[in-house]
Phi, psi and omega in degrees: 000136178327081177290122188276083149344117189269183174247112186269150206305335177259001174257351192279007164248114203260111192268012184061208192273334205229032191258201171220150173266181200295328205308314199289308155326296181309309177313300170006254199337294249273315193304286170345279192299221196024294212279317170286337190258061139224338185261355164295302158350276193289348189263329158308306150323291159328290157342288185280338167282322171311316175286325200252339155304315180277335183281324213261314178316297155312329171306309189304293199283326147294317165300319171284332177275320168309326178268018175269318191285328199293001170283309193265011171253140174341143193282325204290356170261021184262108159200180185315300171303308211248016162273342157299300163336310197279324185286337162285351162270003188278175184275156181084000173227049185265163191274118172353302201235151195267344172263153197334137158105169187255118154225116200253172191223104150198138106152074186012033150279146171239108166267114180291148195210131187227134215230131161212151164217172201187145167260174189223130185271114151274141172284351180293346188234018189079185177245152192237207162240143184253056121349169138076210183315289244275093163330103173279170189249150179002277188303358195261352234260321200264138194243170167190223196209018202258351206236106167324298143267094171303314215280079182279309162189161201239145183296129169228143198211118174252149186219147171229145181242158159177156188252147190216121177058007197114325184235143175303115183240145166234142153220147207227155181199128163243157160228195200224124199228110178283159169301152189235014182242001193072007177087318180346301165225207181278123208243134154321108161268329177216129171203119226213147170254146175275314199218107326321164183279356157255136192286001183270109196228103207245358195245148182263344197271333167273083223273351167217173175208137205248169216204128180243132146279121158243110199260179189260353127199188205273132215270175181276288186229197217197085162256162191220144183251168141214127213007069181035035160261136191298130180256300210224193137239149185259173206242150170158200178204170174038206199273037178240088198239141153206177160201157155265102194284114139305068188315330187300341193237356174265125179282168192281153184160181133316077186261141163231122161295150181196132180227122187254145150263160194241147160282175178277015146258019182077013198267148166265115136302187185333131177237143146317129174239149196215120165267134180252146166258154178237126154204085173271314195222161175282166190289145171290151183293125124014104150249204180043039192285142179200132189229142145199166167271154201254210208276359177279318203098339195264310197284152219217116170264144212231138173199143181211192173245153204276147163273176184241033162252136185303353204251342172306130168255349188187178181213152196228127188241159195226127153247176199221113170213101207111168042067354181264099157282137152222178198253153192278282181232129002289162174276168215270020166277343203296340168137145161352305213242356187290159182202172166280090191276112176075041184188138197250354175230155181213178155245169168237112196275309186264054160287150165311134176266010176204183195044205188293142175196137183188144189240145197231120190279148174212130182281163173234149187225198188227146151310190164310343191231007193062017189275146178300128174216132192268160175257244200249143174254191192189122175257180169192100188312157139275125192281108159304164152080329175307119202298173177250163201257196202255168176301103197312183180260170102082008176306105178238184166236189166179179188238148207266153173093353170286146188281126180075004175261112205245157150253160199337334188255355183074057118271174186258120213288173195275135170307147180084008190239160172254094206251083161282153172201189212196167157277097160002150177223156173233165195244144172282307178312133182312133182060001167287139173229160165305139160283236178263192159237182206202121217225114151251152158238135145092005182162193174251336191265168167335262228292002165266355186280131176276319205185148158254181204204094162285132178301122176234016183108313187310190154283124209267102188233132162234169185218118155276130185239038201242345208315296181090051199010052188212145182308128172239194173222122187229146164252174166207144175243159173260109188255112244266184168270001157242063185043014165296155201213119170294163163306144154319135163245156191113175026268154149228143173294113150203000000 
């Protein structure tokens, strides 16, 4: 007969050699949930540090940066009041919000931002008195009579607050600003031109331009500069100055005005700077324009000296044959408005190879409207029939740092230098003599030429001290006063 078993409460899920009982299930379940709600935890955790890490990174990096701009406002305007003002006109720190108080929004935070400053009386140089406007700081507290200026420098401190969770956070940066006058005299506080009512001076009719100063207090006298040369003293009283530039006797250009004030001990504070542009007239003719062919016989070198109005941008060489001008250099494919930048010399490839010929230089400047406006020209024949001077001599190198390697003065050229010389060259034509020579590297053309070497009796030493350590190939050439340019002599290696 068949034998029967009962089942016990923990057999009813019948598990074989390899099953689970219920029991066993259940610890399961139970460990699994435990192990997810902890890991649930931590990324929560994670989370909210990520959050509270990116709000504090942004407070820091707002703080520092405001108290970085507080560097660039006038110093007699760092106080409590009037550093918000200014940091709410920079761009990105305007106020958020239309309600009380300062706020700013970033990395979708809302930061409240809070400003103080104070000066601070160092004892190293004694102590005065803290007196008057200037909020002195805590610590700052003790006064005394040796030190003529206390305001040595003043503590500026940005605070930023914003809520997290509920809860309130702060970051706080202070720096430190020195007086930039040492407290010493008196400071420019305003300083405006009057007459034109602009610092841009485009009429030729106007011949001055007047100036009002307001100092922080009253000064023993009030001078004025232009590009920080002295011109004058200005006339006025109490913290109420003015002078007058004669703009009539300065070529266009760029100028910065500057009005400093002094105590009756010569000490200064804070000075004011002002830029005036002058651009009245086109630019003045050329001067020292000098054309010859240079050592091809075809090509034709062009030179002149930089004007001396600050506002030339440039230069336009013209050649003229017949009576005909048309432009050289750049040549005239180069475009309407093209000009020459930053160079004082051109060739001319399509030069004639013969008869009258002569070329005329004009500086460029831009108008009142910004359009290319050419000046004054300076012509300069080329002399035919003019011999090219003869071939230098005797080209050699040699390497600086070397026994016997000298330079133009008879020292011994610096290691790492290159001493090329020569031998005198002669011009054949009567009463012609050499200009200079004219040293290429590395080639032949316009864009090798390096440097000229004016004769001065000596030894025709040239020194490159540019190699940029690597081997070059140098020529020299002789160049006459009316710029005929002798055959290369080279190339040598050094």
């Amino acid at each position: 007969m068949a034998e029967f078993r009962s089942l016990t409460p923990w057999r009813l899920i019948g598990r074989g050699d390899d099953g689970f009982t219920l029991i066993e299930l259940s610890i399961t379940i139970a460990v699994l949930l435990v192990g997810v709600l902890g890991t649930v935890a931590l990324i929560d955790g994670a989370s909210a540090t990520t959050a509270n890490n990116k709000a504090r990174e942004g407070a820091t990096a707002l703080a520092r940066e405001m108290t970085e701009l507080t560097r660039s406002v006038p110093y007699d305007d760092l106080d409590t009041t009037q550093i918000p003002v200014e940091l709410q006109s920079r761009p990105g720190l305007a106020d958020s919000s239309a309600d009380p108080g300062y706020t700013l929004e970033r990395r979708d935070f809302t930061f409240t931002v809070s400003v103080s400053a104070c000066s601070v009386d160092d004892g190293k140089d004694g102590l005065g008195s803290h007196g008057g406007a200037v909020t002195f700081c805590p610590e700052s507290s003790t006064t005394g009579a040796n030190d003529r200026n206390p305001d040595d420098y003043r503590r500026v401190t940005v605070g930023l607050t914003w809520t997290r969770n509920g809860r309130d956070e702060t970051a706080r940066q202070t720096t430190l600003v020195t007086n930039p006058a040492g407290g010493l005299g008196p400071s420019v506080k305003d300083f405006q031109i009057l007459s034109p009512a602009t610092a841009t001076i485009t009429s030729g009719a106007i011949t001055d331009a007047s100036f009002d100063v307001q100092t922080s207090a009253t000064p023993e006298s009030v001078e004025w500069y232009v590009n920080g040369a002295a011109q004058g003293v200005a006339s006025g009283s109490g913290t109420d100055w003015n002078f007058t530039w004669p703009v009539a006797s300065f070529l266009d250009g760029t100028y910065l005005v500057q009005a400093r004030a002094f105590n009756e001990e010569g000490r200064s504070g804070v000075a004011r700077v002002m830029t005036v542009v002058l651009n009245r007239f086109a630019p003045q003719a050329p001067q020292g324009v000098g054309a010859g062919r240079n050592g091809t016989g075809s090509d034709v070198d062009v030179e002149w000296h930089a004007n001396g109005e600050g506002d030339v941008i440039g230069y336009r060489v013209y050649r003229v044959t017949g009576g005909i001008a048309e432009r050289a250099c750049p040549e005239a494919g180069a475009g309407t408005d093209a000009f020459l930048e930053g160079t004082l010399s051109c060739v001319d490839p399509s030069a004639p190879a013969g008869g009258p010929l002569e070329y005329t230089v004009m500086a460029i400047d831009r108008d009142a409207e910004g359009q290319i406006r050419e000046g004054g020209e300076t012509a300069a024949p080329v002399a035919e029939g003019n011999s090219a001077p003869g071939v230098p001599g005797d080209l050699v190198t040699c390497a600086g740092g070397t026994s016997g390697c000298n330079g133009p003065d008879g020292t011994p050229a610096p290691s790492g230098t290159t001493a090329v010389s020569w031998s005198p060259a002669t011009d054949p034509d009567t009463g012609d003599t050499i200009a200079f020579y004219r040293i290429y590297r590395d080639g032949t053309g316009y864009s090798a030429r390096l440097d000229r070497l004016y004769p001065t009796g000596g030894p025709l030493v040239w020194v490159d001290d540019e190699t940029g350590g690597t081997a070059h190939e140098y020529r020299v050439s002789a160049v006459d006063q009316d710029f005929a340019e002798s055959t290369l002599a080279g190339p040598v290696a050094g």
